[in-house]
MDTraj code that builds the backbone (N, CA, C; nanometers):
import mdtraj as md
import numpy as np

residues = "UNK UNK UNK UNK UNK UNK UNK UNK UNK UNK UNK UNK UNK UNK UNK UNK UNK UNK UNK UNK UNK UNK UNK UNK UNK UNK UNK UNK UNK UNK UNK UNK UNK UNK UNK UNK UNK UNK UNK UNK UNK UNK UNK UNK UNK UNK UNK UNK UNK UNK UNK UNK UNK UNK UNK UNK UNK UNK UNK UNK UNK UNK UNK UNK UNK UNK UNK UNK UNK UNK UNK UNK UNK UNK UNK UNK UNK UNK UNK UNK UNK UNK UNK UNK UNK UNK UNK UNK UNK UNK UNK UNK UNK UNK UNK UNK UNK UNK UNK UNK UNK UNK UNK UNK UNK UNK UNK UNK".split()
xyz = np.array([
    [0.0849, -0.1175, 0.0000],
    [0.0000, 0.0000, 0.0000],
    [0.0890, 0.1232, 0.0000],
    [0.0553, 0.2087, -0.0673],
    [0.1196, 0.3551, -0.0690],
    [0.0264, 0.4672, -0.0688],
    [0.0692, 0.5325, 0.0287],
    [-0.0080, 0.6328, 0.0867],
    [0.0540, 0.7790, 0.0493],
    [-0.0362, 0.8497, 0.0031],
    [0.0287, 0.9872, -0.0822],
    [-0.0738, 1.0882, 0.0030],
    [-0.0417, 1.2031, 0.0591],
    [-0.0637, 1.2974, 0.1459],
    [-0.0774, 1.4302, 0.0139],
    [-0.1403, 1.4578, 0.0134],
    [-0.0692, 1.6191, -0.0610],
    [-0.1543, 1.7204, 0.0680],
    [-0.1258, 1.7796, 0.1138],
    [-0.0885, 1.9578, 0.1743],
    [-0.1264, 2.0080, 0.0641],
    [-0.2350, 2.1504, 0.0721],
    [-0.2634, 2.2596, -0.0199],
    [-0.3056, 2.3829, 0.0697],
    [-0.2695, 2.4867, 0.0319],
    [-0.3096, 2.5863, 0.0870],
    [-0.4808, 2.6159, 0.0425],
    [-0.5706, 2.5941, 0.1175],
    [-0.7362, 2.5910, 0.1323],
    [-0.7774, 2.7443, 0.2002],
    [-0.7138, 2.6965, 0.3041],
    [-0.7651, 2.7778, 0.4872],
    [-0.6612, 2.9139, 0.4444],
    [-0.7358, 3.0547, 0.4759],
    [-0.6913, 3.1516, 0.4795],
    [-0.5297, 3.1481, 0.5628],
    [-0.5493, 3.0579, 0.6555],
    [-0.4426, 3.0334, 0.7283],
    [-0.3027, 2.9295, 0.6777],
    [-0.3507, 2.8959, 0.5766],
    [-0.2355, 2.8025, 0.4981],
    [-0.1459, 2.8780, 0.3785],
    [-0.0246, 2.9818, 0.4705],
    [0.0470, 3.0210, 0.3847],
    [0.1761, 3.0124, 0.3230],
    [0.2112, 2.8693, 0.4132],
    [0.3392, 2.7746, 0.3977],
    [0.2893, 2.6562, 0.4040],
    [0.3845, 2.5645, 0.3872],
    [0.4007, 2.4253, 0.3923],
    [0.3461, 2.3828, 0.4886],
    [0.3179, 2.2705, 0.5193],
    [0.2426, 2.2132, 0.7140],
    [0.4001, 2.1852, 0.7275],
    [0.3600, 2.2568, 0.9272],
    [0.4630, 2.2399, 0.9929],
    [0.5077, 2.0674, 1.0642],
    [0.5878, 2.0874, 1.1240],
    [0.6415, 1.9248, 1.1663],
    [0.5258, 1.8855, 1.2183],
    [0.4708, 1.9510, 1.3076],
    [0.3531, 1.8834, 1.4345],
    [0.2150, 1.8482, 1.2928],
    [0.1951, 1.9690, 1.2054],
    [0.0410, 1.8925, 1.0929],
    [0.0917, 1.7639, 1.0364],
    [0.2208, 1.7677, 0.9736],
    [0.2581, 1.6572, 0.9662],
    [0.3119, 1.4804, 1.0587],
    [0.3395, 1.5279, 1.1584],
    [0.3627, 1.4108, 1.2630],
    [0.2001, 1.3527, 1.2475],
    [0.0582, 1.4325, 1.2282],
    [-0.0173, 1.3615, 1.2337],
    [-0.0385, 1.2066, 1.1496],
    [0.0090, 1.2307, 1.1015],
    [0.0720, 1.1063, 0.9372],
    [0.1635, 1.0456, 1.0251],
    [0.1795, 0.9165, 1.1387],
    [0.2877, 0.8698, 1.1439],
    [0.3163, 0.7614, 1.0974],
    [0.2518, 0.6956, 0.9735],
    [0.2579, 0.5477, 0.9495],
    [0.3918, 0.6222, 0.7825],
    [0.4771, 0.4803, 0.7883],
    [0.5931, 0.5118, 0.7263],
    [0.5640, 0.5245, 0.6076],
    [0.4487, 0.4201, 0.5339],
    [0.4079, 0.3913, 0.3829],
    [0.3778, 0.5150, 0.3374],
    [0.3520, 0.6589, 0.4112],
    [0.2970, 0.7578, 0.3679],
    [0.4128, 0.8602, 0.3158],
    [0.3731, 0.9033, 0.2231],
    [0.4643, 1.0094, 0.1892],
    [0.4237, 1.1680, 0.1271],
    [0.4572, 1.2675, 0.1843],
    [0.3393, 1.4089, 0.2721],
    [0.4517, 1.4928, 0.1050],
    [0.3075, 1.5616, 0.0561],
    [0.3441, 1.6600, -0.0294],
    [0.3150, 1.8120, -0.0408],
    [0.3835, 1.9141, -0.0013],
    [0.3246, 2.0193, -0.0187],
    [0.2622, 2.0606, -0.1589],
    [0.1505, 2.1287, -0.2458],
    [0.1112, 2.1308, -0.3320],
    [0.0501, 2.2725, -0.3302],
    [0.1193, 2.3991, -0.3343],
    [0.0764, 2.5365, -0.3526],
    [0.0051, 2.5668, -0.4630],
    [0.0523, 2.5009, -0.5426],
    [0.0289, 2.5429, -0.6906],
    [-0.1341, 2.4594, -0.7246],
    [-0.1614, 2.3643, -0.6556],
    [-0.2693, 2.2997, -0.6337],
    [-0.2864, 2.2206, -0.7858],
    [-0.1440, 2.1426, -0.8168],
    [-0.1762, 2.0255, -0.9294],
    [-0.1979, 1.9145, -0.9076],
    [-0.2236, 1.8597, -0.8119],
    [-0.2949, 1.7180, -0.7959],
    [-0.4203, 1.7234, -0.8024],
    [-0.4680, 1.8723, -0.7278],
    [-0.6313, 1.8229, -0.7558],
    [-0.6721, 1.8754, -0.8532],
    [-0.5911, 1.9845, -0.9744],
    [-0.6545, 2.0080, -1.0621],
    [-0.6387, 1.8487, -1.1433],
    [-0.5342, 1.8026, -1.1705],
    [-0.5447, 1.6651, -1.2428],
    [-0.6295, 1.5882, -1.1721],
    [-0.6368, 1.5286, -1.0743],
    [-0.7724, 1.4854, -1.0310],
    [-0.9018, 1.5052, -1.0563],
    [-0.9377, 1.6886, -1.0572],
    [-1.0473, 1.7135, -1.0892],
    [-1.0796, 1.7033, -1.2894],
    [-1.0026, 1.6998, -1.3487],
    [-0.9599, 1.6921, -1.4699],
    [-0.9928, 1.5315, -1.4948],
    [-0.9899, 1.4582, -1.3946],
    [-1.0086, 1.3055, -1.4082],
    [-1.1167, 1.2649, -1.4376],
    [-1.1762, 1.3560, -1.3064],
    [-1.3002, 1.3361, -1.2755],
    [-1.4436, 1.4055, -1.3600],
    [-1.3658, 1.5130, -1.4166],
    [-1.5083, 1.5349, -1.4862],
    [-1.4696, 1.4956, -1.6315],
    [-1.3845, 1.3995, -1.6915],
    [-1.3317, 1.3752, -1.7839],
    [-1.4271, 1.2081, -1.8012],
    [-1.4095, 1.1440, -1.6549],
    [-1.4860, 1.0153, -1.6269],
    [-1.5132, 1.0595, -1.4856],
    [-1.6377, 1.0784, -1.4550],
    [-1.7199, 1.1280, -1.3506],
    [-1.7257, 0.9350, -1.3022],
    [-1.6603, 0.9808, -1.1142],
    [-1.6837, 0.8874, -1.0961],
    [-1.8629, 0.8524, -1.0273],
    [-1.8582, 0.7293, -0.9726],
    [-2.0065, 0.6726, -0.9868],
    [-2.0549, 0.7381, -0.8165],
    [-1.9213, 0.7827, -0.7391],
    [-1.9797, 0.8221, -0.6241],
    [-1.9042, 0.9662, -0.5637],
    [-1.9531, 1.0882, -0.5352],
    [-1.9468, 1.2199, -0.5515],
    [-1.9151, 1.1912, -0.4018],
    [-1.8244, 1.2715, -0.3535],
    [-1.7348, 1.2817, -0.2198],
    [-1.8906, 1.4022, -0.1773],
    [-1.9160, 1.3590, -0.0280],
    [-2.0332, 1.4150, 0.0597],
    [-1.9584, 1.6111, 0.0734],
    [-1.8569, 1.5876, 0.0730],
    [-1.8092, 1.7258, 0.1201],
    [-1.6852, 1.7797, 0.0454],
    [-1.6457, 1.9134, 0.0829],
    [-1.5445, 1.9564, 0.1105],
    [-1.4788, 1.9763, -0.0742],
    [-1.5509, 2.1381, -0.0859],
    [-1.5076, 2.2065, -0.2180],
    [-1.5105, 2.3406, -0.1898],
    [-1.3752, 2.3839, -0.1862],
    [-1.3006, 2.5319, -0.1998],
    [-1.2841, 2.5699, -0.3189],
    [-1.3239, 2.6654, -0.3662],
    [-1.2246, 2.7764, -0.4614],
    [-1.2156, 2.6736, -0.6322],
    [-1.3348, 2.5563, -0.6374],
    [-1.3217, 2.4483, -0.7479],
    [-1.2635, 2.3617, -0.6989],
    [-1.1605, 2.3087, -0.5577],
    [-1.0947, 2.2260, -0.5302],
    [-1.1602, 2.1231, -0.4068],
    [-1.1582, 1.9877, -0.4682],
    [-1.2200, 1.9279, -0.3176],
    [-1.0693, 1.9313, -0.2620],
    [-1.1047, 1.8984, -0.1187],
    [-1.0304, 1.9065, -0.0073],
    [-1.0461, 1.8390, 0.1045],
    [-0.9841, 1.7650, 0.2038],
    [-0.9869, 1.6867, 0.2933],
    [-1.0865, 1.5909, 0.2570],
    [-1.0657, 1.5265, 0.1396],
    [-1.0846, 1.3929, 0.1100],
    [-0.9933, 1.2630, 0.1024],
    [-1.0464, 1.1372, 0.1066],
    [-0.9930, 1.0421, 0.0854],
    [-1.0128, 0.9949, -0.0602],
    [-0.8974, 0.9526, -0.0874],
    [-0.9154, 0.8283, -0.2295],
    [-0.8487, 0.7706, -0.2338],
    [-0.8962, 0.6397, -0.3135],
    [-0.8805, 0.5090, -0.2370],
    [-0.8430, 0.4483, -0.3868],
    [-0.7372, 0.3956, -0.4333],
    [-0.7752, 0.2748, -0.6001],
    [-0.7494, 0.1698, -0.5804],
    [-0.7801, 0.0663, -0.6307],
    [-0.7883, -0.0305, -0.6103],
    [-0.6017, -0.0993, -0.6147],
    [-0.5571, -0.1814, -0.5540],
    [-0.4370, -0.2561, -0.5510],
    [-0.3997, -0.2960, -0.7669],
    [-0.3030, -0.1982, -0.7965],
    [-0.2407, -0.2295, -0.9520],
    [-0.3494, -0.1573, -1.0329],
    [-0.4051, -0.0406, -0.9615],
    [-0.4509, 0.0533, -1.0612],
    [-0.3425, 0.1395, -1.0861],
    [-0.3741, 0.1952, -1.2589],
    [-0.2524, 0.2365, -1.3309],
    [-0.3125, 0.3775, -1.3592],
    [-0.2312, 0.5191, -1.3416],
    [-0.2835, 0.6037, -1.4229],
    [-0.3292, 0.6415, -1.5188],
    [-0.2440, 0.5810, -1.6103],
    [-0.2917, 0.6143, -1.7727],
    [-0.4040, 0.5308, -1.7320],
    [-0.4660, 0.4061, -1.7171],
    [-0.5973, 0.3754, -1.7589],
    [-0.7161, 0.4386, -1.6818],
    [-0.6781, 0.5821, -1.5663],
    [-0.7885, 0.6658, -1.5271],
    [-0.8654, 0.5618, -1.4667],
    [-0.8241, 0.4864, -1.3925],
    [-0.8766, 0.3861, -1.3123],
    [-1.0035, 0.4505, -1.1935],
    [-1.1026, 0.4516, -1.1511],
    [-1.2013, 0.4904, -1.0773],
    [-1.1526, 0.4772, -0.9418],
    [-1.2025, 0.5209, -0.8678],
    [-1.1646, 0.5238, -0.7442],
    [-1.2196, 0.4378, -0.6523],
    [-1.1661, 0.3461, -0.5838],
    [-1.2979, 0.2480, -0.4930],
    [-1.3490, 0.3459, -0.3745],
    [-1.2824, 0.4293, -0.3193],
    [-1.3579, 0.5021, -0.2440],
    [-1.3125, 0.6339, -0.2479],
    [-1.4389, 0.7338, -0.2434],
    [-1.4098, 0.8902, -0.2519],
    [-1.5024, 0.9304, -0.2076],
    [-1.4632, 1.0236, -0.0645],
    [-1.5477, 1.0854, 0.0594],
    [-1.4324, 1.1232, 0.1232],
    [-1.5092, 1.2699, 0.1628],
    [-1.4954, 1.3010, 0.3309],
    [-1.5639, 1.3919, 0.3825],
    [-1.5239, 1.4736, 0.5114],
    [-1.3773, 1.4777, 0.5300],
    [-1.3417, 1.3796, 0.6162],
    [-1.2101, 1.3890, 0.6103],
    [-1.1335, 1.2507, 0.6410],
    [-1.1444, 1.2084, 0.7989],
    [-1.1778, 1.2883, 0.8164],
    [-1.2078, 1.2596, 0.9931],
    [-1.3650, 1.1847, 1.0323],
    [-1.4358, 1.1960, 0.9645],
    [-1.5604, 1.1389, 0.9332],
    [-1.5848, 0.9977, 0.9040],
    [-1.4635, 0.9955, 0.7625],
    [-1.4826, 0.9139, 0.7004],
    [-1.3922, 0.7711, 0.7150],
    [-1.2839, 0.7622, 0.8068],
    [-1.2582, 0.6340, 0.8379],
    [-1.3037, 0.5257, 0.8634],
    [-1.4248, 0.4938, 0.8979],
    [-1.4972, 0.3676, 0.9479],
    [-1.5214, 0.3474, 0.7979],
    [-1.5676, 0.3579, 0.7004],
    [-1.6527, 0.3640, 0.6060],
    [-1.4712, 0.3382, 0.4471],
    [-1.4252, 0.3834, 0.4924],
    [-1.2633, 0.3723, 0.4313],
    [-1.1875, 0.2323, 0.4793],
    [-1.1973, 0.1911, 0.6183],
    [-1.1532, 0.1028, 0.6982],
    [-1.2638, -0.0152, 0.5981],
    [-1.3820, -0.0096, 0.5842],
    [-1.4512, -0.1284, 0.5553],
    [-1.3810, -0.1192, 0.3966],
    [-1.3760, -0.0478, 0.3375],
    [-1.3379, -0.0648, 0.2031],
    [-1.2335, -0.1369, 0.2271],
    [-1.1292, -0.0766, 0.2591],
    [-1.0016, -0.1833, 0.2467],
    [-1.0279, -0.3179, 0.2512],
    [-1.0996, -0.3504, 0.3511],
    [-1.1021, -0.4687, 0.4200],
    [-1.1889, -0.5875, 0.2936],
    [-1.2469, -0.4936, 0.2494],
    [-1.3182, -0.5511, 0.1306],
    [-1.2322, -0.5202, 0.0347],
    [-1.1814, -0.5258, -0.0408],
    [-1.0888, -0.4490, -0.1967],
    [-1.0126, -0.5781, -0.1732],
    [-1.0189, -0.6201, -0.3251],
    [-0.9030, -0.7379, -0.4023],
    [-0.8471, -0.6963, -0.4836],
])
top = md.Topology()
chain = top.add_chain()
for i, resn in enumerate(residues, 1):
    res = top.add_residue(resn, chain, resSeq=i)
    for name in ("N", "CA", "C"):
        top.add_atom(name, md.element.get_by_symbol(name[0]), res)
traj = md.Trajectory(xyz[None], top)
């Protein structure tokens, strides 16, 4: 499993990078934390998504055109180029663990 973090400035208050302590919240090793100012992951994401709209619309959390404090989830040997769907997309992420936790547990 590989776990990808991206950091974006959202919150009026996000005008640097997350400091050590936003980040210590992430302490599992598989993860790896990205600052993203420029906000290109979720424009390619969102570019994904209304390109192939996936089948289930995240409950929350859209700034400025950008969702935010969501989870997504692909399935184990999904590939980019094939714009693979997401098995799970929701949040915010604090919400949404029980419901993320069952996915895994289910996903082949």
């Amino acid at each position: 499993m590989r776990v990808l973090v991206v950091w974006e400035p959202i919150l009026p208050t996000d005008f640097t990078s997350p400091s050590g302590s936003a980040l210590g919240r992430i302490a599992d090793q598989r993860a790896r934390q990205f600052w993203d100012p420029k906000h290109l992951v979720a424009q390619e994401l969102n570019r994904r998504s209304t390109a192939k709209p996936p089948e289930v619309k995240p409950a929350c959390c859209l700034s400025r055109g950008f969702y935010w404090d969501d989870v997504i989830l692909y399935a184990p040997h999904a590939q980019w180029h094939d714009e693979p769907p997401p098995a799970f997309l929701n949040g915010p992420v604090i919400h949404v663990i029980p419901a993320l936790e069952n996915t895994l547990n289910n996903i082949k």
